[in-house]
Structures are given as C-alpha cells and as structure tokens.
KEVO-390134 format. One line per 4 residues: number of its first residue (from 1); their letters; for each residue x negated, y negated, z of C-alpha. Coordinates in nm, 3 decimals. Each point is the difference from the previous one (the first is absolute). Layout:
<nodes>
NUM = A = X,Y,Z ~ ...
</nodes>
This chain:
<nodes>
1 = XXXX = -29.992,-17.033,2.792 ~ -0.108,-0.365,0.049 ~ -0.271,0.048,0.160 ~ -0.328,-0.041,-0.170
5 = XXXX = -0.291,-0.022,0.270 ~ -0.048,0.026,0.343 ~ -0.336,-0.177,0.123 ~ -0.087,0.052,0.423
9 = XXXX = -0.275,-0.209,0.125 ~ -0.096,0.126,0.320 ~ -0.302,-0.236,0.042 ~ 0.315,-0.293,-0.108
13 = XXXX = 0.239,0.156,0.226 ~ 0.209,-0.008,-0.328 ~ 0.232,0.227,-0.182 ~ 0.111,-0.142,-0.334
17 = XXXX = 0.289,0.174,-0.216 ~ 0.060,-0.087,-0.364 ~ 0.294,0.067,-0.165 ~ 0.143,-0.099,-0.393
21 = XXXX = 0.319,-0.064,-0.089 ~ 0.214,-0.104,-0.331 ~ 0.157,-0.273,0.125 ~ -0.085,-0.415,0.027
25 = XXXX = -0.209,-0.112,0.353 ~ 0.359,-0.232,0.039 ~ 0.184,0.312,-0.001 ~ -0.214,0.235,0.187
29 = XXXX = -0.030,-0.309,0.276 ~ 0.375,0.098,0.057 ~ -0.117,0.331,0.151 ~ -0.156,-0.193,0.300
33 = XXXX = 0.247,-0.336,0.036 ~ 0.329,0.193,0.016 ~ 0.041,0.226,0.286 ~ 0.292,0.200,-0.204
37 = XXXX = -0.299,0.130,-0.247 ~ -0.253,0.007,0.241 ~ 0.172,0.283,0.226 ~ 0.009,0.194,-0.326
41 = XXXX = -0.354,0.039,-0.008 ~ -0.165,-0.069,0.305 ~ -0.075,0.315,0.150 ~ -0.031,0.352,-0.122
45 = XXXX = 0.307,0.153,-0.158 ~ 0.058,0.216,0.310 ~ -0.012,-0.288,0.247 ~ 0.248,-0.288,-0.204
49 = XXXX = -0.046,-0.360,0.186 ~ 0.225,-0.222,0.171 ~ -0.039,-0.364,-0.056 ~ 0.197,-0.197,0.285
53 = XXXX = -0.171,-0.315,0.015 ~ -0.169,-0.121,-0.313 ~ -0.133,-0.368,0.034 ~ -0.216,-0.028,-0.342
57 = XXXX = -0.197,-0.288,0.108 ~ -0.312,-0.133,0.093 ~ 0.026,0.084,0.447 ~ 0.346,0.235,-0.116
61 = XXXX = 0.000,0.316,0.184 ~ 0.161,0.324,-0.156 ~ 0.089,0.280,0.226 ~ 0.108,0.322,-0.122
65 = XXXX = -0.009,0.389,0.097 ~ 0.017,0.301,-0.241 ~ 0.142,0.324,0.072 ~ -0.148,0.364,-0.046
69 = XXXX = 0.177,0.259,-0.093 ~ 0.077,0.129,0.308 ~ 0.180,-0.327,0.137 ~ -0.362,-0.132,0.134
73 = XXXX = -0.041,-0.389,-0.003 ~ -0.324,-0.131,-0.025 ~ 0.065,-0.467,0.052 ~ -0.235,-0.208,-0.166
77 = XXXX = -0.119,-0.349,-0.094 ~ -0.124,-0.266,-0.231 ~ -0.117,-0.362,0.065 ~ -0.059,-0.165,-0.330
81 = XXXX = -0.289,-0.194,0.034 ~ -0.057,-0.161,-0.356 ~ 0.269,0.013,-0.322 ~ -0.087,-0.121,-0.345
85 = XXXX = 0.267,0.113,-0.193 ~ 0.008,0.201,-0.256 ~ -0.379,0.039,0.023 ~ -0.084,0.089,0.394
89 = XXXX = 0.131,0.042,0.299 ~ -0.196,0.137,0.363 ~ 0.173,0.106,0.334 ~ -0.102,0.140,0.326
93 = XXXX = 0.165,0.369,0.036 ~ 0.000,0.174,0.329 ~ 0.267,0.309,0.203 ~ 0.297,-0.150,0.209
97 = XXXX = 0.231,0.082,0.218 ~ 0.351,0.094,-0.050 ~ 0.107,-0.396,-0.018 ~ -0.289,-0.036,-0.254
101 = XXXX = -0.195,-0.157,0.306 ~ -0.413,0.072,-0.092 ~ -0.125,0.232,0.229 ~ -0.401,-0.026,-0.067
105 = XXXX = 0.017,0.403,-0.032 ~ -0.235,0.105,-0.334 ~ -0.141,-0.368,0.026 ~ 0.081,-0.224,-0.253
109 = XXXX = -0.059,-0.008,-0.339 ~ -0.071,-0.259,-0.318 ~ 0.127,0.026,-0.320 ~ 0.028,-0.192,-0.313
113 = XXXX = 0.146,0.060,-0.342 ~ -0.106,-0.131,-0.318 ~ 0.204,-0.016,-0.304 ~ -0.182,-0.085,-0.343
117 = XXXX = 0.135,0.053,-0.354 ~ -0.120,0.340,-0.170 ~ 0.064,0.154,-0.323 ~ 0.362,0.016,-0.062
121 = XXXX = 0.068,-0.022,0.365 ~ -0.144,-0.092,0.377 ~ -0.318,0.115,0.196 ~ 0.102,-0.016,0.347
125 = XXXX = -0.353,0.037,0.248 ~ 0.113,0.048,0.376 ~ -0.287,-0.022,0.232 ~ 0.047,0.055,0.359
129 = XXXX = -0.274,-0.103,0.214 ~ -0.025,0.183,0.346 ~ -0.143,-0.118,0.361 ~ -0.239,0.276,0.008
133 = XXXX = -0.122,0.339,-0.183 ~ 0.209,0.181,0.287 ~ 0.291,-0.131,-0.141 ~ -0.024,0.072,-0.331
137 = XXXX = -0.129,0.328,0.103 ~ 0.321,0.047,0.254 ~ 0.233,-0.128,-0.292 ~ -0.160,0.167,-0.265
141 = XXXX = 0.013,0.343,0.230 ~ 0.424,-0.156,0.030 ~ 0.008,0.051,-0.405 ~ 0.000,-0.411,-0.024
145 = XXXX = -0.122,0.098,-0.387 ~ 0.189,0.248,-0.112 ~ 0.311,-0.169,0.146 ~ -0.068,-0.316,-0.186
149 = XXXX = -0.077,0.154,-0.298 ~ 0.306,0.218,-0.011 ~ 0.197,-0.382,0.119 ~ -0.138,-0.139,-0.295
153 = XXXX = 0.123,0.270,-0.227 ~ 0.311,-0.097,0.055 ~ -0.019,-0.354,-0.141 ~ 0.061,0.143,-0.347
157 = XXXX = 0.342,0.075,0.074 ~ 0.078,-0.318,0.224 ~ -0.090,-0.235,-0.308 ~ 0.201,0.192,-0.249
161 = X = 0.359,-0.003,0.251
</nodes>
C-alpha cells in the first residue's frame, strides 16, 4: 500500500496523509487533473466516484457523488483554490446535494496536496485542514482516514492502466 504515514494535529486542526509511489510527480499529477483517473481512486473501493463536472482550474468547481454498495449516493465537492502543476494544488471540499449544489452539512473542509520527487518515484502529502476539532472528530468518527487511505491505495493500479 502507498501509504506511508498518517500525521493528525488536533491542536492544527490537521490531518496529513503520506503516500509513495513509483511513478514521476508529472505522471502522478494525472491522478488529480483528469477526472477519468480521478474517479478510479477517489473514494474507497466500495463507494467508486462519479466525476460530472471537473473544471481543473484555479475558481473550477468539481462535483461528483460515489456510490455504496447498496446503491447509496453520497454528492460531493471541490473548489480548487491554488494549482501549481505538477508540484501543488489546494481546493475547498465540502457534501452536496444531488445537483452537486454545497449544502454546508459536515462544514467545509481544506485540503492541499503536495507532490515532490522521492526515490524512484513520488511522495504525495495531503493535508486537510478542518474548521474545528468537532469536525475532524465528526469526520474522523465518518472513517474520513481509513477511507482515504484505502482511496489512495488504489493509485497503484490507476498509474499502471
């Protein structure tokens, strides 16, 4: 598995997640800019996304839902806020309604990735910075980590297809 640490900073309001991977920071930049590869790994294997708007730009909104196993569709969000391609980019990340609308429920949340050359490969550092310790507390109780670490296992197989 890719991941190599997970780091939460209650006192930050932070949860950072770093992951590895044999691959360039061009190529594992792919993984975020093109919604095709994104929806292979964003979310848990049991609850595949949905990318139907995917505006990869600084003010671009993405909206997307992913699906449980049961049929269950939980509609989400991204604004990105900053891109520095291949080396950073940093979106706002909230719930939404079934048009992809935000709906404020959970809050909203901060995150960045950060994409630096490793050996052989790509250390990828997501933090996600939340409004207070109730909601990292409420999205931690959600299984916000083990979600995103089991969505970032999955980035192994996107960059080898």
């Amino acid at each position: 598995m890719p991941v190599i640490n997970t780091i939460k900073d209650p006192s930050a309001l932070t949860m950072t997640i770093v992951s590895e991977f044999e691959a360039e920071p061009d190529r594992v930049w792919r993984v975020w800019e093109d919604p095709r590869q994104l929806e292979k790994w964003w979310g848990p294997p049991r609850w595949p996304a949905t990318f139907h708007e995917h505006n990869f730009v600084v003010g671009g909104r993405s909206k997307y839902f992913m699906t449980g196993p049961d049929g269950t569709k939980m509609h989400g969000w991204f604004e990105f806020t900053a891109i520095s391609a291949p080396k950073s980019l940093s979106l706002d990340d909230g719930f939404a309604d079934d048009e992809g609308n935000p709906t404020g429920e959970h809050g909203i949340t901060k995150m960045t990735a950060a994409l630096e050359s490793a050996a052989g490969g790509t250390r990828m550092s997501i933090t996600t910075r939340f409004e207070s310790i109730e909601q990292l507390d409420e999205m931690l109780a959600m299984g916000m980590e083990e979600g995103m670490r089991e969505a970032l296992g999955q980035i192994d197989d996107v960059l080898a297809g």
